[in-house]
TIRO-834753 format. One record per residue: x, y, z of N, C-alpha, C in turn; residue in one letter. Coordinates in steps of 0.001 Angstrom, whole numbers, padded with zeros to 6 digits, always signed. Layout:
XYZXYZXYZA...
This chain:
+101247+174733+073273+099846+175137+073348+099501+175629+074758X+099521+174536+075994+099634+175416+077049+100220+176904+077439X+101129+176943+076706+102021+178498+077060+101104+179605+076407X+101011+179025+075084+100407+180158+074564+098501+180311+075214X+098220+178969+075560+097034+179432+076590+097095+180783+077791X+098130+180256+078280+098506+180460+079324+098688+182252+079335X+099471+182207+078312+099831+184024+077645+098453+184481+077544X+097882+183520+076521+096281+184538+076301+095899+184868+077545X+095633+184116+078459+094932+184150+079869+095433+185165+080505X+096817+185126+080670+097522+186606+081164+097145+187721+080735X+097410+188278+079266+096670+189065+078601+095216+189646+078657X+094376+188699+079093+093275+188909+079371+093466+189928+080458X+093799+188731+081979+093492+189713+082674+094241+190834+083228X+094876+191001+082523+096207+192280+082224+094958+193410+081989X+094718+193005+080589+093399+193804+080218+092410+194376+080537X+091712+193238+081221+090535+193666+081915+090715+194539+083477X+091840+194121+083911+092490+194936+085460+092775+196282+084796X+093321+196369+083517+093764+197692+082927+092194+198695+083029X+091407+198178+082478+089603+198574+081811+089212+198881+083089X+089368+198011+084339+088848+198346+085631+089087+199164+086232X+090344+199176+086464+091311+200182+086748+091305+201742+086314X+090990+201957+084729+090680+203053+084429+088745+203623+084610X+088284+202807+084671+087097+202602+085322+086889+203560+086350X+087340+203279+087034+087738+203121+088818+088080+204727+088562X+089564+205002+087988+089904+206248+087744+089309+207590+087357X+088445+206994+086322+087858+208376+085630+087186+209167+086715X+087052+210700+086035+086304+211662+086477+084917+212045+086377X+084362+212552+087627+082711+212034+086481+082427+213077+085895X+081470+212985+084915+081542+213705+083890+080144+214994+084049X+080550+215995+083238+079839+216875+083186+078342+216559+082409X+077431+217275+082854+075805+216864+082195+075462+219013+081758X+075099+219238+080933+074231+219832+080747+074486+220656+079041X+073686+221928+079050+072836+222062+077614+074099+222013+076675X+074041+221488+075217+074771+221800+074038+074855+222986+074164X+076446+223182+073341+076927+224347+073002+077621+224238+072046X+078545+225809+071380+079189+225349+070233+080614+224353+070669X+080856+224196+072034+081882+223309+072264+081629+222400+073168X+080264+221991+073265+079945+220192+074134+078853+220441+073403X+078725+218770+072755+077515+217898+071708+076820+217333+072835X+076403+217187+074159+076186+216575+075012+076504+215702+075796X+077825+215027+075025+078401+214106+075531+080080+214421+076107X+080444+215494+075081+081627+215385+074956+082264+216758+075030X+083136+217260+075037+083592+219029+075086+084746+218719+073836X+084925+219838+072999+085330+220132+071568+086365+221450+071259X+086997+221269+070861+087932+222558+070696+087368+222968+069562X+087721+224546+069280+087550+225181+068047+088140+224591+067067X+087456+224411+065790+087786+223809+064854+087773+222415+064721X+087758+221573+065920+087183+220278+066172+089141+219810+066340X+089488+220230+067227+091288+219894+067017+091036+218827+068042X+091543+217214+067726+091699+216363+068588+093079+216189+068962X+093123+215503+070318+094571+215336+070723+094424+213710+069960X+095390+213523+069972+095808+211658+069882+094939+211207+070242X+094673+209908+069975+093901+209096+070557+094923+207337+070961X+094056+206387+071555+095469+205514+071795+095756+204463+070791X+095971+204758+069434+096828+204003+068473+098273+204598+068156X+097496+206286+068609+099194+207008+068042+099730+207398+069530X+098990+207155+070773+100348+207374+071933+100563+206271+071968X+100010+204988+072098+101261+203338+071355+102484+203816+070660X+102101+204193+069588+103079+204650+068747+104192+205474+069386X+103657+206425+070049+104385+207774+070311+105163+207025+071865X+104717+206224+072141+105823+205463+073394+106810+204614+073081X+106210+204087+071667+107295+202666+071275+108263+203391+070569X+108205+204710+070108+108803+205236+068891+109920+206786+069577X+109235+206984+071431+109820+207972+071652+111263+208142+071309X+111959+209320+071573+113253+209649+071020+113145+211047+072152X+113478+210494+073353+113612+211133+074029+115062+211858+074651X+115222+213098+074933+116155+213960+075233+116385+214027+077268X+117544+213466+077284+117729+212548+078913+117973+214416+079389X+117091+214394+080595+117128+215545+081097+118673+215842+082037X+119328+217184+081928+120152+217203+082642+120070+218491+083384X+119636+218746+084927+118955+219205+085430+120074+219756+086297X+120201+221253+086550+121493+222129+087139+120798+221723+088548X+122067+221234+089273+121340+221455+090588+121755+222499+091687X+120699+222603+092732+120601+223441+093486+120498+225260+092840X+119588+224836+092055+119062+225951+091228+118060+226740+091504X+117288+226482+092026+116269+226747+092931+116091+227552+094215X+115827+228684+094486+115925+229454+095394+114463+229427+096215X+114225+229396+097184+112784+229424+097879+112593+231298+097717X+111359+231447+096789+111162+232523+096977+110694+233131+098334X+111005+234223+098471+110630+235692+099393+108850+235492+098939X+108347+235445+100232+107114+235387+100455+106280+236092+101395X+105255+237212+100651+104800+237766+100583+102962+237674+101349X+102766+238052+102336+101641+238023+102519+100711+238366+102162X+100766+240084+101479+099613+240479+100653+100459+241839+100027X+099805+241669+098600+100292+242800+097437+099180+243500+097721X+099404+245098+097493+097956+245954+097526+098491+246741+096314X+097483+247321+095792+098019+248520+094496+099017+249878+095390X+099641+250180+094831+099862+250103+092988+100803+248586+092409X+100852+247739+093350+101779+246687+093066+100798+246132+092504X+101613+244654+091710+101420+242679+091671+102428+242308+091561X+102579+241151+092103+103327+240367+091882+102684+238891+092007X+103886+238336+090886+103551+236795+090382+104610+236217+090641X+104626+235026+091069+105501+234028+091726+105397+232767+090637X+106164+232383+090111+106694+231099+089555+107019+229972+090324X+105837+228716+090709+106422+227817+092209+106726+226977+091429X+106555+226004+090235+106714+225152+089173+105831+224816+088181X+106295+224131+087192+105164+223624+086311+104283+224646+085965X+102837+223973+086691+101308+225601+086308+100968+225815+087169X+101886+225817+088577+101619+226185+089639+102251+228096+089870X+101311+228916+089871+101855+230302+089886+100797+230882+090887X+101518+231548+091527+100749+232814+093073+100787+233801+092190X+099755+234287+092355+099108+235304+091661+098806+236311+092999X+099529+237442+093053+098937+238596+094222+098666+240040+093758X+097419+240266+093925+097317+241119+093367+096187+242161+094312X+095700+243660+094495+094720+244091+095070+094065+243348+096774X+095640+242871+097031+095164+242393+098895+094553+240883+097932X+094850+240408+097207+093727+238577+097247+095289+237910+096761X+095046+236655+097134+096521+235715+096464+095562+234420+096026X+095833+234015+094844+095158+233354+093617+096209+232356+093110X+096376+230950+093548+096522+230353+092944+096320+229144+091832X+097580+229000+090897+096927+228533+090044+097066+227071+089874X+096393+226090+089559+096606+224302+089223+097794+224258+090408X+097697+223704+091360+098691+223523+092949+099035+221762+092126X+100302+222269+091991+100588+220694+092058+101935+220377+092910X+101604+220159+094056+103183+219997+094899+103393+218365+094896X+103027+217731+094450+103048+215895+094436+104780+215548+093903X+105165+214336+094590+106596+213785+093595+106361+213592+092147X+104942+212800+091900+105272+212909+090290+103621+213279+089949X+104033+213365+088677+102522+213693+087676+101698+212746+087505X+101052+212099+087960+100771+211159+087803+099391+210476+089166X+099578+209131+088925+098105+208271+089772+098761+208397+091635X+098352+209248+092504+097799+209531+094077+099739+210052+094119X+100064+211285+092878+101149+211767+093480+101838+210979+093299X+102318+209820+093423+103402+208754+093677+103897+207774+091905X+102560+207846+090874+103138+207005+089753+103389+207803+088262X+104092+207981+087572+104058+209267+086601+105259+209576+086476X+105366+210893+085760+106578+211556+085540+107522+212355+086854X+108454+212090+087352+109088+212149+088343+109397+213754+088546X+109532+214452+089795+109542+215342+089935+111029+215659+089711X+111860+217342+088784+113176+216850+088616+113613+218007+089389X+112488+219619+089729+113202+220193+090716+112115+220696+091896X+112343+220857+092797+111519+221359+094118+110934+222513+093723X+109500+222687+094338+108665+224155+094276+109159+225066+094881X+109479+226284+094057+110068+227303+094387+109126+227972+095851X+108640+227887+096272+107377+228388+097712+107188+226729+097692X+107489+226954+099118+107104+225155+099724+105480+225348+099879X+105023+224039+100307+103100+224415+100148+103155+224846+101397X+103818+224231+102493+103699+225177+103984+103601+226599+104433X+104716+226962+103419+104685+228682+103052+103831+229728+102473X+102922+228915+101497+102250+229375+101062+101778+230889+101983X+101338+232098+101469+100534+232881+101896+099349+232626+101787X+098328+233595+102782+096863+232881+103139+096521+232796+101683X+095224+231619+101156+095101+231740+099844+093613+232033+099956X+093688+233060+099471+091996+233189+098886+091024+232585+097907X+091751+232313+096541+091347+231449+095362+092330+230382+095174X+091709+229419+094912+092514+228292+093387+091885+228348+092050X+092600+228559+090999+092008+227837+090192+092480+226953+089411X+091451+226242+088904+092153+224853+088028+091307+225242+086673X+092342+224598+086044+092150+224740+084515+091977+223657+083785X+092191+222557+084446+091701+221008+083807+091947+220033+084767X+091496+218818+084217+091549+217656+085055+092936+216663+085213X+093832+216623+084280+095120+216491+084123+095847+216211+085412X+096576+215268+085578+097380+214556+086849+098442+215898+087265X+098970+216410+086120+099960+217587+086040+099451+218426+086558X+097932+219012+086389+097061+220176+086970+096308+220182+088175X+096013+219157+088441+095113+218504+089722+095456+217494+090095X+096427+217986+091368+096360+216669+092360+095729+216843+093472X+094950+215785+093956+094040+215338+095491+094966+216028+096410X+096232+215728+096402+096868+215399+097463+097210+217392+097865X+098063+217820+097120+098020+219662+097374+096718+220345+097466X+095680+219571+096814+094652+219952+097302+093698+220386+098306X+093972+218970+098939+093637+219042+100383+093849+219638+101159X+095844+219626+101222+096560+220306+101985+096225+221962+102399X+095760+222242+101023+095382+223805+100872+094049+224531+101486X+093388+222925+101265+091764+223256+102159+091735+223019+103381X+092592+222778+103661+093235+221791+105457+093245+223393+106072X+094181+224053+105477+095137+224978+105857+094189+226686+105643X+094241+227165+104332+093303+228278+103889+092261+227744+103402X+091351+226849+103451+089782+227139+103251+089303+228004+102011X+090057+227849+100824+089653+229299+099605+088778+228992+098885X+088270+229571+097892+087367+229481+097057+088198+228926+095772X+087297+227928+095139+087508+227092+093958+086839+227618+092711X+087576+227794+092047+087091+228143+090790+087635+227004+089282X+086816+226702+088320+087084+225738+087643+086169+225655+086287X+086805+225018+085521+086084+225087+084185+084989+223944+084598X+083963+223547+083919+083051+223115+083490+083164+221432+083981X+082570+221026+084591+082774+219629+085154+083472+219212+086582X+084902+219646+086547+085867+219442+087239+085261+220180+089162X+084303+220942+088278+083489+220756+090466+082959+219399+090850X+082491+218806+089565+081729+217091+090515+083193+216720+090986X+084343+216579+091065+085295+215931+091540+086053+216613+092753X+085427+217738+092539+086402+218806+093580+085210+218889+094908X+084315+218788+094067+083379+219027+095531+083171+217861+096955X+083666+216586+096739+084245+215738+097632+084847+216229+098929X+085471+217015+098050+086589+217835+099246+086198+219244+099645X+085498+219946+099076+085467+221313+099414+083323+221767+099095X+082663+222607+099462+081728+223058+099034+082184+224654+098206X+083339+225163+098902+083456+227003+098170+083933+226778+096695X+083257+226293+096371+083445+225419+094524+082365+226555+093646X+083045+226818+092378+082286+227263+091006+083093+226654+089850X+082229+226494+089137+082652+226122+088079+081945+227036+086619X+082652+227463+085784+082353+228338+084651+082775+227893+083618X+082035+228611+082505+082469+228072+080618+083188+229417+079825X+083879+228608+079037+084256+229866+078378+083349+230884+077952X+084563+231532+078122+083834+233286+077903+082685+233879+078925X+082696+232702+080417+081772+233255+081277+082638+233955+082163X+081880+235389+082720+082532+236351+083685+082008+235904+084755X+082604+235678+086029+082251+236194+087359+082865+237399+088282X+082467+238253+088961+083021+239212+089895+083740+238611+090950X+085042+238678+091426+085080+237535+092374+085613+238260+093934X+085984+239513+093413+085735+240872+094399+085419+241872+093784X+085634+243564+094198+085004+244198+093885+085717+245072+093061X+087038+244700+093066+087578+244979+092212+088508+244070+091106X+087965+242683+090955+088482+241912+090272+087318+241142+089533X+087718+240763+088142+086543+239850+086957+087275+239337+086615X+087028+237656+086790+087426+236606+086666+086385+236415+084880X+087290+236042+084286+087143+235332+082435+087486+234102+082799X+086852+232735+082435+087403+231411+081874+087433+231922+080264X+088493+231860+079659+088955+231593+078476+089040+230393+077385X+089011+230313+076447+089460+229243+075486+090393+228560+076036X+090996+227053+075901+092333+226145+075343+091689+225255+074026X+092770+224954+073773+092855+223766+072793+093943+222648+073512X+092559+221673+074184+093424+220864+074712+092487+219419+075228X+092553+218565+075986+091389+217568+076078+091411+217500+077824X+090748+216281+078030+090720+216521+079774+090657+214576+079648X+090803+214136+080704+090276+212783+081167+091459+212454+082446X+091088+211466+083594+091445+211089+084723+091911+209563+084381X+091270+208789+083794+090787+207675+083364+090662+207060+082235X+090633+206222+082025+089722+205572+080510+088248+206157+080106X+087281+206071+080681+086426+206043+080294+085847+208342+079791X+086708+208988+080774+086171+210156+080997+086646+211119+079646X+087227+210772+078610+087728+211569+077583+087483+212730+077438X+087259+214056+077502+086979+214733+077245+085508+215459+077719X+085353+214494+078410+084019+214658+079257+083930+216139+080334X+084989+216813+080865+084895+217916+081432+085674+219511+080251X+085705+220195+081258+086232+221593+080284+087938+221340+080516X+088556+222440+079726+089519+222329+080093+089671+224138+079490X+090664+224595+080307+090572+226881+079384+091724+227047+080303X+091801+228663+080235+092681+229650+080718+091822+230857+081566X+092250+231209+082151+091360+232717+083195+092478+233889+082493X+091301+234770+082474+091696+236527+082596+091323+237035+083716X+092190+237772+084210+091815+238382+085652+091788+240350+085209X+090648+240278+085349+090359+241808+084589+090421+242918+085534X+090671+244018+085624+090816+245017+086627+090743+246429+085976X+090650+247459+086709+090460+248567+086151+091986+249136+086016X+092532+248847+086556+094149+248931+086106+095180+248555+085360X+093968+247208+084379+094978+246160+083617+094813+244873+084417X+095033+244300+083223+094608+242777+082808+095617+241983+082969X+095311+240667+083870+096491+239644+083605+095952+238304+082953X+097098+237763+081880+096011+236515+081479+097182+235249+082139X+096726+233994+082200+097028+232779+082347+096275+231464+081415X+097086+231186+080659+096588+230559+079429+096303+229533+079634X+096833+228695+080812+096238+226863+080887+096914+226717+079817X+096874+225334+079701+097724+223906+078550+096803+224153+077566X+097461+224192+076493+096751+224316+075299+097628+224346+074054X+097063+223922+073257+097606+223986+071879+097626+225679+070905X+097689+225344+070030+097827+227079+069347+096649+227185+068224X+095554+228193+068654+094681+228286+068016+094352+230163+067997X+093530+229961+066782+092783+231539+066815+092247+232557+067583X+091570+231411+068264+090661+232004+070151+092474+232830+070771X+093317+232728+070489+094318+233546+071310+093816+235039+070735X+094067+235407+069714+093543+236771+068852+092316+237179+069116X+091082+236388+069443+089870+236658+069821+090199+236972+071660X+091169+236252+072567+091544+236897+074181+092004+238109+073680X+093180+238473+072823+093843+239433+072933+092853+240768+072311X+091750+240839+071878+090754+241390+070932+090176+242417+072449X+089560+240838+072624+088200+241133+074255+089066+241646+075095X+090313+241358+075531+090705+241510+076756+092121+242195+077111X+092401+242331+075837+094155+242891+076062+094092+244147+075544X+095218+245148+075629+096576+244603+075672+096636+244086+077348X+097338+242802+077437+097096+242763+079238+098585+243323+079166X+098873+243277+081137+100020+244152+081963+100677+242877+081725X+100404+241962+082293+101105+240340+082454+100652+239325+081347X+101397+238183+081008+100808+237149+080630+101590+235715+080962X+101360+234589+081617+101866+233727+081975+101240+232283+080784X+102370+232206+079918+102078+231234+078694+102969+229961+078713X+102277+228603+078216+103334+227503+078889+104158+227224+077001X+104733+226775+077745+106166+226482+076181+106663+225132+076370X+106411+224000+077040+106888+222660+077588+106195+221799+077063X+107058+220603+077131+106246+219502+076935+105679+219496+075330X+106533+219616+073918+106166+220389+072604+107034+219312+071822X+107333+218120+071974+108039+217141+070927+107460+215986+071695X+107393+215205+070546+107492+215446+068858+106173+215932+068506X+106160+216977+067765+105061+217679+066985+104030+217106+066419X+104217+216203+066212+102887+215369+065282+101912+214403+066485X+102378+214699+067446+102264+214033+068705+101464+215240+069773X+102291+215771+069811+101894+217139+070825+101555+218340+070209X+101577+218488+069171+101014+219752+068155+100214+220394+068437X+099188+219223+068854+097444+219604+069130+097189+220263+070100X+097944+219726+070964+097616+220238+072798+098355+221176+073647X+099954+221116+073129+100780+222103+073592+101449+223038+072629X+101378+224366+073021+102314+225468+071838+103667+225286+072084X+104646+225231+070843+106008+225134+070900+106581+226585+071896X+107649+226713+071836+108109+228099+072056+107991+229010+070912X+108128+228801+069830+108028+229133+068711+106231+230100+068996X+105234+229349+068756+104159+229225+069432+103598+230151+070226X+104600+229664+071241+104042+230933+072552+104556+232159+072562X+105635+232746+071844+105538+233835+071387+104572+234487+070553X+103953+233665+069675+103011+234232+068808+101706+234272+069599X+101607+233528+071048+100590+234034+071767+101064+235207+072369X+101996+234991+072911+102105+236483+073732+101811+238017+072672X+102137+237429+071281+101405+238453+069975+100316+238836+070276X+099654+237481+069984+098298+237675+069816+097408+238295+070909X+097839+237947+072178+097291+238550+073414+097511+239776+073425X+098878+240381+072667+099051+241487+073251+099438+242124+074599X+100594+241104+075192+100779+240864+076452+102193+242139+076585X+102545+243063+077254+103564+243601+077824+104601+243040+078428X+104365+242240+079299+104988+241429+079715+104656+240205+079959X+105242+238917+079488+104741+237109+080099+105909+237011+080600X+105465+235519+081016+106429+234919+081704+105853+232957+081342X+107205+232611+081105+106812+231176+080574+106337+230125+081701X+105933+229117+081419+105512+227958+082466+105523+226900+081524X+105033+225816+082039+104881+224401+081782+106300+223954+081371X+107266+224091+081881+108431+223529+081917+109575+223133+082922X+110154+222148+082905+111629+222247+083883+111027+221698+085325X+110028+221334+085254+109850+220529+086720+109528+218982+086285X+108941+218310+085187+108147+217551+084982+108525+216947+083921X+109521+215864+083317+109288+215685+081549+108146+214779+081085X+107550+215671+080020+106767+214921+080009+106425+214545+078552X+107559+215062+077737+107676+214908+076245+109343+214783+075882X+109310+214880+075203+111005+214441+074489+111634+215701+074135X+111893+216859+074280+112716+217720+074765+113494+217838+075620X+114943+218336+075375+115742+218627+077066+115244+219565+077719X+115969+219505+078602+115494+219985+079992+115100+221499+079401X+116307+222222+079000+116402+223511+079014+115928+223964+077543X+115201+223392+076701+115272+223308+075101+114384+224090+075322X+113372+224041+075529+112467+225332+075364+112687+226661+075774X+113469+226840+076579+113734+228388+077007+115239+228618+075484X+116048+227986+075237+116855+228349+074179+115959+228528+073440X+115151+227596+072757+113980+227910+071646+113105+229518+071455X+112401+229618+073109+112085+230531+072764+113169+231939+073122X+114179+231620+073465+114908+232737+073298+115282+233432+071797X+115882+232309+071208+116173+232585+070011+114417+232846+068876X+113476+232478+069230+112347+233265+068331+111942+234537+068960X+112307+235099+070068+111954+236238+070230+112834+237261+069981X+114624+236727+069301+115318+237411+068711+115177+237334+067141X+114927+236415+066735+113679+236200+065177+113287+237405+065092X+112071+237683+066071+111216+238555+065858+110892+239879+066352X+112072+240259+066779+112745+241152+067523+111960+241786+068386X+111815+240918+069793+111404+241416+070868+112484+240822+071620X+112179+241855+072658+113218+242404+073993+113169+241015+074602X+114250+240202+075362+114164+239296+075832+113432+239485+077245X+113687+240512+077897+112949+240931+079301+111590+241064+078893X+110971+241057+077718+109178+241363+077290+108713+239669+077583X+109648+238435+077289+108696+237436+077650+110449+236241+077659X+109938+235952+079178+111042+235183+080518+110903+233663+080497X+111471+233037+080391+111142+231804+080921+112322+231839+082355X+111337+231514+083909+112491+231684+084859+112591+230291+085404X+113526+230286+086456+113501+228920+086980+112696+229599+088488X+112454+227887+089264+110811+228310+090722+111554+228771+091508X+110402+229504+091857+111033+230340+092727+111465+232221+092287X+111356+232491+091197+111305+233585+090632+110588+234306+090733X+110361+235541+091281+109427+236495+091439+109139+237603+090299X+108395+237949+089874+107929+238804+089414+107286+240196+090029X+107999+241915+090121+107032+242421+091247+106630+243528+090417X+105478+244063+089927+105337+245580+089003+104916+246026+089772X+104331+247420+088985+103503+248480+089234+102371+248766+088299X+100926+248976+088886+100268+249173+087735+100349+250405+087253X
């Protein structure tokens, strides 16, 4: 009887340190008018698509069947870095994960900076980092923009954050919420909703786009901020960047409004087991049928090979989508999955 007191008592405050703890964590949350995707409380994907909730990631931890990563080393090349692209060029840089330099018209735009060891709570607890950022953050070229696309440990860390405002001073751009947390650190903060335009020079229009995907820091913050993708619009052609997301219709409605784009940078990672991750991330399978639907000329894959963070091998998604874009007979050079550090350089 004592023991099993004793257990309950543990349990408890296992519990309640857990409740505090995520407490403590969350993000604060966004306030203002209903729309067709926030009831006031909460932000909603099209069609009402929920991710998991925590009976089935219990499940989905006790039950994983995970694929032990085996990671080529010294694969990784520090890309050639570039101070400023002017037309008729762009070029896009692959640094890891959803971290991508975007240069385009003299501005360099990056995207979700995550240089931390793991994915996870202050950089340090999470999914372990398995290869180095192709552009160290020191290297970085001057940065004019960030943007973030959700609140996610994988997408936003404090810590590259800082570093970046320490260093270039840029302007923040962000879906819906995710400025109450950013503005701590920075005032050159906006935050936008889907399908809102801003000008962000005079020759560039910034789109927040659709995802199908959720947001929270914490316990308590579920879904409480935005989470999308940006179009970067130009009179020369369009580049899109899709953010984490699951596979929905709103891709055909981007590719409608806004394509055919020049570029498209679509993530393919992190996609097993399906009944698990269905909701939130597109298979490779998937992200070809976005790069369809967008109407993209050329993508280039992301959300993979730095981070595991689902039960796939290392390299399973780039075989995957290799072999569906021979399915469906497109050119393997029309949509890349590279390793960091890979450059991308066109012409418009």
């Amino acid at each position: 009887m004592n023991f099993l007191f004793w257990l309950l008592v543990g349990l408890f405050i296992f519990c309640f340190l857990v409740f505090i703890i995520g407490n403590l964590l969350a993000a604060p949350k966004y306030q203002g008018p209903i729309s067709d995707h926030f009831n006031g409380k909460k932000f909603i994907n099209y069609g009402e698509v929920e991710a998991q909730w925590f009976g089935a990631v219990a499940k989905y931890l006790f039950t994983r069947k995970s694929t032990k990563w085996v990671v080529p080393k010294d694969i990784v090349k520090a890309a050639k870095v570039s101070h400023k692209v002017d037309d008729p060029n762009f070029r896009v840089t692959f640094i890891n994960h959803a971290t991508i330099l975007i240069q385009l018209k003299g501005v360099n735009i990056i995207t979700d900076p995550v240089y931390a060891r793991a994915a996870g709570l202050f950089g340090l607890l999470g999914p372990l980092r398995k290869l180095p950022p192709g552009i160290a953050i020191d290297d970085l070229p001057p940065i004019d923009f960030v943007f973030i696309s959700h609140n996610h440990y994988d997408h936003l860390d404090i810590g590259s954050i800082k570093k970046i405002i320490k260093k270039h001073n840029p302007q923040f751009i962000t879906t819906l919420g995710n400025d109450l947390l950013l503005k701590k650190y920075t005032l050159k903060l906006r935050a936008i909703d889907w399908w809102q335009s801003i000008q962000i020079t005079k020759d560039i229009e910034l789109i927040c786009t659709p995802g199908q995907h959720f947001s929270s820091r914490g316990l308590t913050d579920r879904d409480a901020n935005l989470w999308g993708g940006f179009v970067l619009k130009t009179e020369t052609g369009n580049i899109y960047w899709a953010g984490d997301s699951g596979y929905g219709d709103f891709f055909k409605d981007i590719g409608k409004k806004y394509g055919p784009f020049r570029f498209s940078c679509i993530p393919i990672g992190a996609y097993k087991p399906r009944w698990f991750m269905g909701p939130i991330h597109v298979s490779p399978e998937e992200a070809v049928q976005v790069h369809l639907d967008v109407r993209s000329q050329k993508s280039m894959a992301f959300h993979w090979g730095t981070f595991d963070l689902a039960d796939e091998g290392w390299d399973e998604p780039v075989v995957t989508l290799k072999s569906e874009l021979n399915k469906k007979g497109i050119q393997l050079t029309d949509f890349q999955a590279v390793i960091n550090g890979t450059v991308f350089e066109e012409k418009w």
